[in-house]
LUMNU-950731 format. One record per residue (C-alpha): chain; y, x, z. Coordinates in nm, 2 decimals. Layout:
<atoms>
{unit->A	y->Y	x->X	z->Z} $
...
</atoms>
This chain:
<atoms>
{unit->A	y->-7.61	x->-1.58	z->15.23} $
{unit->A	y->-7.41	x->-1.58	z->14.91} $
{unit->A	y->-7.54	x->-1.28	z->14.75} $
{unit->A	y->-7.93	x->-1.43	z->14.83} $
{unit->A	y->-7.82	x->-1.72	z->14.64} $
{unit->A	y->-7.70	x->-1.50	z->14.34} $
{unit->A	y->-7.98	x->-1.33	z->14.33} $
{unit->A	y->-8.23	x->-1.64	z->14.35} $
{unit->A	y->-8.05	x->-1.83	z->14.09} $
{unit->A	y->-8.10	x->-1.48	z->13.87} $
{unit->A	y->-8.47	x->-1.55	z->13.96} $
{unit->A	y->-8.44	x->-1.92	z->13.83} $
{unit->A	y->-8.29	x->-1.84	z->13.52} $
{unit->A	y->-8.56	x->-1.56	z->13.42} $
{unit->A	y->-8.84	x->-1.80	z->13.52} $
{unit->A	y->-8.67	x->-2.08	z->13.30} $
{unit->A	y->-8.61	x->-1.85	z->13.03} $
{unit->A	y->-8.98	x->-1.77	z->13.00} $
{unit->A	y->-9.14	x->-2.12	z->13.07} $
{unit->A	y->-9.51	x->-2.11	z->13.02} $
{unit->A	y->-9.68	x->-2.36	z->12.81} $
{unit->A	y->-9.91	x->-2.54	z->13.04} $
{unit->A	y->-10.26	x->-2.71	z->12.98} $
{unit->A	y->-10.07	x->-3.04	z->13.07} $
{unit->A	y->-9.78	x->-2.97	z->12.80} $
{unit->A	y->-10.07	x->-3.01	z->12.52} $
{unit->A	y->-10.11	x->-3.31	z->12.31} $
{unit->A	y->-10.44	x->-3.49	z->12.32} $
{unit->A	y->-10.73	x->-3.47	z->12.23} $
{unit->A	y->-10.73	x->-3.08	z->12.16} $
{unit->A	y->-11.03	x->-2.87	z->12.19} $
{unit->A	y->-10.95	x->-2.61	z->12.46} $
{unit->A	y->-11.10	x->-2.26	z->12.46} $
{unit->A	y->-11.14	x->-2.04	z->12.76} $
{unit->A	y->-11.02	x->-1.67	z->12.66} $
{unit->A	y->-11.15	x->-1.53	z->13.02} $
{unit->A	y->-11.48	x->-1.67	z->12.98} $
{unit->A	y->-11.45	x->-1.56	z->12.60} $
{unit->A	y->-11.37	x->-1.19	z->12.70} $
{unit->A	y->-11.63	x->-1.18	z->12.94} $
{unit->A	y->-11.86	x->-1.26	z->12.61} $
{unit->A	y->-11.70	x->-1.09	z->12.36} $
{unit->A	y->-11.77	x->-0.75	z->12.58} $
{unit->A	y->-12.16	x->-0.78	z->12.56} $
{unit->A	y->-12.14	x->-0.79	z->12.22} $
{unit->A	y->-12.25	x->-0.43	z->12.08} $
{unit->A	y->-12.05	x->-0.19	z->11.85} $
{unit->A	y->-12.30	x->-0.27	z->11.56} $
{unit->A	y->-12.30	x->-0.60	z->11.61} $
{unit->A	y->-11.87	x->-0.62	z->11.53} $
{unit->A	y->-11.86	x->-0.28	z->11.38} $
{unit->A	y->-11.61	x->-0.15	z->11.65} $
{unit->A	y->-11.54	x->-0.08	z->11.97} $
{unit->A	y->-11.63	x->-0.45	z->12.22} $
{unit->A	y->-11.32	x->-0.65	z->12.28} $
{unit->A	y->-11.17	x->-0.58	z->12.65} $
{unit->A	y->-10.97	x->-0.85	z->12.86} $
{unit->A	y->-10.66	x->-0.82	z->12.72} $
{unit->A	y->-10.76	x->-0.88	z->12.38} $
{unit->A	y->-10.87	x->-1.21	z->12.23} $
{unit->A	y->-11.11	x->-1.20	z->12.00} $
{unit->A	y->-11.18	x->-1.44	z->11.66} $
{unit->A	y->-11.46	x->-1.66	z->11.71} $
{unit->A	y->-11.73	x->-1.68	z->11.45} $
{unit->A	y->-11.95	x->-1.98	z->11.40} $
{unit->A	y->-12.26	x->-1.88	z->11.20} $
{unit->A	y->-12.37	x->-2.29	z->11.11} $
{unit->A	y->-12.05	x->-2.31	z->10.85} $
{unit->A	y->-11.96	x->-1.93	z->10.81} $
{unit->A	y->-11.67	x->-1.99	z->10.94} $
{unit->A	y->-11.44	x->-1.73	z->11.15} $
{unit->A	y->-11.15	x->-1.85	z->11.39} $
{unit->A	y->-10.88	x->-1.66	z->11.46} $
{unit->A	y->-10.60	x->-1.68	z->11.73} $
{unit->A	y->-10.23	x->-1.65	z->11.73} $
{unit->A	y->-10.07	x->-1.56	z->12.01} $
{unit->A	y->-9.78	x->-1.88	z->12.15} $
{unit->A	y->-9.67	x->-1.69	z->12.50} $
{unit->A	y->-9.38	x->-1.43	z->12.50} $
{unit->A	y->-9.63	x->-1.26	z->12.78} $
{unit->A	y->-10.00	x->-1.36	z->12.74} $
{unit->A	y->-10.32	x->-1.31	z->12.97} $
{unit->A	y->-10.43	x->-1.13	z->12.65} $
{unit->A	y->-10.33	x->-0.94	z->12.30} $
{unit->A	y->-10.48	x->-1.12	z->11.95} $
{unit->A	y->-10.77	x->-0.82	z->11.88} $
{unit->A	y->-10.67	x->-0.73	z->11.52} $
{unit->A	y->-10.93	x->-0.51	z->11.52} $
{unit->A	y->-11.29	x->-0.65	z->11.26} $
{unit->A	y->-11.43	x->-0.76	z->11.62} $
{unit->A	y->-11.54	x->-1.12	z->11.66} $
{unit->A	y->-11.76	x->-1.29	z->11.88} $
{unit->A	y->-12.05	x->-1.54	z->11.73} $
{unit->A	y->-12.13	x->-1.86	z->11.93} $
{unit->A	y->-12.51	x->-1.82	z->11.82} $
{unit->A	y->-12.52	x->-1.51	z->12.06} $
{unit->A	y->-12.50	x->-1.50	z->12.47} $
{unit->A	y->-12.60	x->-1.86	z->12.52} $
{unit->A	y->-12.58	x->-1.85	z->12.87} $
{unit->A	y->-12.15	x->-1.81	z->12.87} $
{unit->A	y->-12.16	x->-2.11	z->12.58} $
{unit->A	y->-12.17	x->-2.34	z->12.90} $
{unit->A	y->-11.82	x->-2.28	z->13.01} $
{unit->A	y->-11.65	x->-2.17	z->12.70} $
{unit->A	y->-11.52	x->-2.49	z->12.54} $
{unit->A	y->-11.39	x->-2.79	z->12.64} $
{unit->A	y->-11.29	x->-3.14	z->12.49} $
{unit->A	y->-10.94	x->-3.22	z->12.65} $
{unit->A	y->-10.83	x->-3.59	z->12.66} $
{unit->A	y->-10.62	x->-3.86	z->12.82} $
{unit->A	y->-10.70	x->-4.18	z->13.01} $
{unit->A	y->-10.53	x->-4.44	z->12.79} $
{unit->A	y->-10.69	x->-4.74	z->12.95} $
{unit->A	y->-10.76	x->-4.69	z->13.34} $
{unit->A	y->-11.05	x->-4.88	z->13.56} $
{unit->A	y->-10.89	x->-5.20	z->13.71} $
{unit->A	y->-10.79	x->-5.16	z->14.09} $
{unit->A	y->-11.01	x->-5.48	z->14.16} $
{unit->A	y->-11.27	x->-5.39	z->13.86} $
{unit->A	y->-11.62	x->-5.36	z->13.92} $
{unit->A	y->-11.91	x->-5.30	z->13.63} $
{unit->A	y->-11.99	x->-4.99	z->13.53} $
{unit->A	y->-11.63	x->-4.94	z->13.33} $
{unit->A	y->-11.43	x->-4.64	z->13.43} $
{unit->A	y->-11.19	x->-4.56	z->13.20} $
{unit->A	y->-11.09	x->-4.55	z->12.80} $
{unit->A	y->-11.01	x->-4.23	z->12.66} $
{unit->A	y->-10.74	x->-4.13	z->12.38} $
{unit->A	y->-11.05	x->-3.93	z->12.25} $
{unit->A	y->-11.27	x->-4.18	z->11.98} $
{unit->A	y->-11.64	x->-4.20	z->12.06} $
{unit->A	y->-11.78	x->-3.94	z->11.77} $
{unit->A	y->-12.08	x->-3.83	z->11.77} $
{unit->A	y->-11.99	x->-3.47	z->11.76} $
{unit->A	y->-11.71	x->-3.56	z->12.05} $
{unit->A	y->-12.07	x->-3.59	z->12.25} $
{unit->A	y->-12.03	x->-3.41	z->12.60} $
{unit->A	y->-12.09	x->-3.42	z->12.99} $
{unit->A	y->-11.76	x->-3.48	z->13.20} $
{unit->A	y->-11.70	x->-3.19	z->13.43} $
{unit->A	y->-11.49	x->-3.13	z->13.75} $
{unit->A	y->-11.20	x->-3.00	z->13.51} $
{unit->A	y->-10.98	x->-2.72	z->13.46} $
{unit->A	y->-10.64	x->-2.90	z->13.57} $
{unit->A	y->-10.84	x->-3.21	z->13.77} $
{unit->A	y->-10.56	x->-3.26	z->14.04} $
{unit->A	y->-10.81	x->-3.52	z->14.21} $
{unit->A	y->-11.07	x->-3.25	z->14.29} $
{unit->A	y->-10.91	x->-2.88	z->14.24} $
{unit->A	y->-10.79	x->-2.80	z->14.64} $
{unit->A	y->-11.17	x->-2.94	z->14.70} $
{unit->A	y->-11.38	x->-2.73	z->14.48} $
{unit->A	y->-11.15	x->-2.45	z->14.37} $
{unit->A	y->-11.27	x->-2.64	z->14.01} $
{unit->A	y->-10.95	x->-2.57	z->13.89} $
{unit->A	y->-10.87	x->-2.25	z->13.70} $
{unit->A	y->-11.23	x->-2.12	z->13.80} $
{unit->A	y->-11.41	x->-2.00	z->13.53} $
{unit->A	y->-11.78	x->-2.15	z->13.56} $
{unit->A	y->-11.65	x->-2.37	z->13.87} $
{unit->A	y->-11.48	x->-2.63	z->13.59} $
{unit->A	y->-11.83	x->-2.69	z->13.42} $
{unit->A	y->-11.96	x->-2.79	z->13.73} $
{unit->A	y->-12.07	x->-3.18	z->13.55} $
{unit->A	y->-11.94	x->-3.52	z->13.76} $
{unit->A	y->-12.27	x->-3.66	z->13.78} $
{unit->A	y->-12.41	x->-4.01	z->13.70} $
{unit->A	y->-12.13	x->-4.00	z->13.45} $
{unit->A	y->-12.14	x->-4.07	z->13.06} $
{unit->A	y->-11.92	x->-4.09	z->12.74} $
{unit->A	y->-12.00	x->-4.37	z->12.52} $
{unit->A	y->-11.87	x->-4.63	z->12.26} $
{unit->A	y->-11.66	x->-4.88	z->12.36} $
{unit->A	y->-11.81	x->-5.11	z->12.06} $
{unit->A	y->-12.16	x->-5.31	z->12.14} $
{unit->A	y->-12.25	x->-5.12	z->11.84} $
{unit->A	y->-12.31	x->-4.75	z->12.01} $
{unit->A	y->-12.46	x->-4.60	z->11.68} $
{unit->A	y->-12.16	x->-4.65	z->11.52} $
{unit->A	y->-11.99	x->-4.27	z->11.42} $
{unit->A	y->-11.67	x->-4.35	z->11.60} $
{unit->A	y->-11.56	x->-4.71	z->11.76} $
{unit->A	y->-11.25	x->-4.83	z->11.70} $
{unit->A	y->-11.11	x->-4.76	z->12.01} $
{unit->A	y->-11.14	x->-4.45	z->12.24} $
{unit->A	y->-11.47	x->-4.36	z->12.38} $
{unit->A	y->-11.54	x->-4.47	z->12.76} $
{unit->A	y->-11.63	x->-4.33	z->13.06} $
{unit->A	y->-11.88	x->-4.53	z->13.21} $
{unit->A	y->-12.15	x->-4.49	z->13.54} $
{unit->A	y->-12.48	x->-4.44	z->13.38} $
{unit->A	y->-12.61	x->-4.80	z->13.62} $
{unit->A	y->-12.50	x->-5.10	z->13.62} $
{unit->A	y->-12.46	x->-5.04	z->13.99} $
{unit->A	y->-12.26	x->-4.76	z->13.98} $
{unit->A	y->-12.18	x->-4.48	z->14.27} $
{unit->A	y->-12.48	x->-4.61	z->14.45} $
{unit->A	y->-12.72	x->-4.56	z->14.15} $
{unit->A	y->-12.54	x->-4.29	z->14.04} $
{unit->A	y->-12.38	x->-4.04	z->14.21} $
{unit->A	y->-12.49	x->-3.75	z->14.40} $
{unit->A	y->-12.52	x->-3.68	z->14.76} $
{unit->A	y->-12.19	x->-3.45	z->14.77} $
{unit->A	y->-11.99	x->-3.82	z->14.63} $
{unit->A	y->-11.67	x->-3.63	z->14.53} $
{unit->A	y->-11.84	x->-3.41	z->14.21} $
{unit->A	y->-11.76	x->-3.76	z->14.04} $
{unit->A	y->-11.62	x->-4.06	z->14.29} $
{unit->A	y->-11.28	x->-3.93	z->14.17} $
{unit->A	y->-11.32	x->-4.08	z->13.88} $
{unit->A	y->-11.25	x->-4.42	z->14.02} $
{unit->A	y->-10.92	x->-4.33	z->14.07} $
{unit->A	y->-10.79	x->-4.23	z->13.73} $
{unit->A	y->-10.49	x->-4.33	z->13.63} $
{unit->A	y->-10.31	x->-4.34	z->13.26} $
{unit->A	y->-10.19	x->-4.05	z->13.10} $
{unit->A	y->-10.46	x->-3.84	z->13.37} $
{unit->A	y->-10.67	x->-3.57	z->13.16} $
{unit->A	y->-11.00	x->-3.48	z->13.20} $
{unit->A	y->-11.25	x->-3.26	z->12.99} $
{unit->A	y->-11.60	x->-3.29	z->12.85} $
{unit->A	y->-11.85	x->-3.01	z->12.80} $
{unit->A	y->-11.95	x->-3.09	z->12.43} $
{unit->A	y->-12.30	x->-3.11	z->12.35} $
{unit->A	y->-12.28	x->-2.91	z->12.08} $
{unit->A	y->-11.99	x->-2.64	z->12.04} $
{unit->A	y->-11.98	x->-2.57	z->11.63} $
{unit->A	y->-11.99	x->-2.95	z->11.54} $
{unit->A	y->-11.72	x->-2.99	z->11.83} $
{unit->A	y->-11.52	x->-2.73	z->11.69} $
{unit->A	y->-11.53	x->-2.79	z->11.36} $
{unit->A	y->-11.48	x->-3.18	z->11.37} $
{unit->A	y->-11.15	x->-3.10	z->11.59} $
{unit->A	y->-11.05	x->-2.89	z->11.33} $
{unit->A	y->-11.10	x->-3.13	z->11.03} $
{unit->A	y->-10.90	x->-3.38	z->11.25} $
{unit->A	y->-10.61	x->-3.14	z->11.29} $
{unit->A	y->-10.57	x->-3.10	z->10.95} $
{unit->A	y->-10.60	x->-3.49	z->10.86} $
{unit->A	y->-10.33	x->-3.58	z->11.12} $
{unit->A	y->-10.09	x->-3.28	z->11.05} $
{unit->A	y->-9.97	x->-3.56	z->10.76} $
{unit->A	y->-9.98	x->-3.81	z->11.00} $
{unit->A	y->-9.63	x->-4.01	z->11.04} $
{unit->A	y->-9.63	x->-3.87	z->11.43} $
{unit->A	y->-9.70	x->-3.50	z->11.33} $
{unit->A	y->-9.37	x->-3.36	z->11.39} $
{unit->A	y->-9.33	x->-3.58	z->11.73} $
{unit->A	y->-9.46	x->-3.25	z->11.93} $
{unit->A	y->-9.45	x->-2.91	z->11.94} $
{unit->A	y->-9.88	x->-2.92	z->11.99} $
{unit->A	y->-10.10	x->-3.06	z->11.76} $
{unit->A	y->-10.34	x->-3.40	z->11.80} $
{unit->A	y->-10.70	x->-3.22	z->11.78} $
{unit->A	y->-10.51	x->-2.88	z->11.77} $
{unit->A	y->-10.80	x->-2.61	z->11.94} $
{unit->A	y->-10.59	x->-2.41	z->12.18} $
{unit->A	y->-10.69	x->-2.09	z->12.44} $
{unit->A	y->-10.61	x->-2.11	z->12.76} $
{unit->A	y->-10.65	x->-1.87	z->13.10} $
{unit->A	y->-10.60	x->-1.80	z->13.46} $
{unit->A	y->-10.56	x->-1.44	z->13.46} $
{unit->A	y->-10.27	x->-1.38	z->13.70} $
{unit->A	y->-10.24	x->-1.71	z->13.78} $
{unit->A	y->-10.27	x->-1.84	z->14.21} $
{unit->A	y->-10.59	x->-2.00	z->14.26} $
{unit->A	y->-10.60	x->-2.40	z->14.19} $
{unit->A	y->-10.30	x->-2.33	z->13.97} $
{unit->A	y->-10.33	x->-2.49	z->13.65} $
{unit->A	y->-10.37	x->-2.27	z->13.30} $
{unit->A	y->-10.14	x->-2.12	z->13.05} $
{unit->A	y->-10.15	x->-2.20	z->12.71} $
{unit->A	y->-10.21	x->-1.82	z->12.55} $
{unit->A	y->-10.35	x->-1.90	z->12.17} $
{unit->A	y->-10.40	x->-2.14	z->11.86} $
{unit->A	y->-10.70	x->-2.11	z->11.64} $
{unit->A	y->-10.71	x->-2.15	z->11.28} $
{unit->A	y->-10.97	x->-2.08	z->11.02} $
{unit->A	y->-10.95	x->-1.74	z->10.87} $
{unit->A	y->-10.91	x->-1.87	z->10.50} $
{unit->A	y->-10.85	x->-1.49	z->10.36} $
{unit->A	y->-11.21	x->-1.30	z->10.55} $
{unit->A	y->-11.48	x->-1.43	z->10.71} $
</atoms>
């Protein structure tokens, strides 16, 4: 038995030694980018279009938004990653292969105020994540939703996390819902005023779950509009980085982060691969 032992508590120490960065261990909001999703894209792009050879799966690509000629590029955080940073001239534009934009970027945030246990109304929860907007987006099922993954497989799943929580929107939490950003966090509210029964859908766990959020419980939004979404989490990023609680963690408030599956069990939740940050020397 002893020499089991020995060899499991070898196994430990490895493990320990290379501790993944997790979706969870991420300060929010962040904008989270799916690099399996983005390889999948990145290889339909053609030789011309990038001026060498298409970006496999085990590279990540930069990521190029045409509407502020602006190019992304990632650097690698894992010891062993899902995928290599491409240092090749290859980058993939948002403006091309609309039908992967779907599942290719997600808002991330916290529940900072949950739904009462006796509540009623329309309220579901507040969000850490103010109402912007270019924060606009659809909640979806989630890549680390523990209240629906062993359900849907939604978890870790590719085009399975986009699948929306219907009946469901982000809004202001001021009476004034033009307002550019209220002063609290955005809310998550039914779309009626009488709530699962005007709004959800036949198959009641795409979005009942969402009664039973609890604080400090993340959950994602499919932005409206990925360029605004991307470049507003990057202007934040760099407003809070002289923040007073910018060296309190390792991650970044409205850092824009890569994350993946590949190699990963099914239902597990993500690793943390990359970081994005503007290319300030090439475009």
């Amino acid at each position: 038995m002893r020499p089991y032992m020995n060899i499991l508590t070898v196994c430990i120490n490895i493990f320990m030694s290379q501790a993944l960065t997790l979706v969870s261990d991420l300060r929010t909001p962040c904008f989270l980018i799916d690099i399996d999703m983005l390889g999948k894209a990145s290889r339909l792009v053609s030789a011309e279009s990038c001026h060498s050879n298409p970006s496999t799966t085990s590279h990540i690509t930069s990521i190029y938004l045409p509407k502020y000629d602006i190019e992304f590029i990632p650097h690698s955080m894992q010891s062993t990653v899902a995928g290599a940073v491409d240092d090749s001239c290859c980058f993939y534009s948002v403006d091309e292969y609309h039908d992967f934009q779907s599942a290719l970027g997600y808002i991330h945030a916290s529940v900072s105020n949950p739904r009462p246990q006796d509540g009623g109304g329309s309220f579901l929860a507040e969000l850490d994540l103010p109402y912007d907007q270019r924060f606009k987006g659809r909640l979806v099922l989630g890549i680390n939703n523990h209240h629906v993954g062993s359900y849907y497989w939604a978890r870790s799943a590719g085009m399975g996390a986009s699948m929306e929580a219907p009946g469901i929107s982000f809004r202001s939490s001021s009476s004034n819902l033009s307002s550019l950003e209220a002063i609290h966090g955005g809310i998550l509210c039914w779309e009626g005023n009488q709530g699962p029964r005007d709004c959800n859908s036949n198959d009641g766990k795409r979005s009942e779950w969402v009664n039973f959020l609890r604080k400090g419980d993340t959950i994602q939004l499919l932005p409206e509009c990925f360029q605004e979404c991307l470049m507003e989490f990057w202007i934040r990023s760099e407003a809070a980085m002289g923040s007073v609680d910018a060296t309190s963690s390792n991650f970044d408030r409205y850092g824009i982060y890569g994350f993946s599956s590949q190699g990963r069990p099914l239902g597990s939740e993500p690793i943390v691969t990359c970081k994005w940050e503007i290319n300030k020397t090439n475009k």
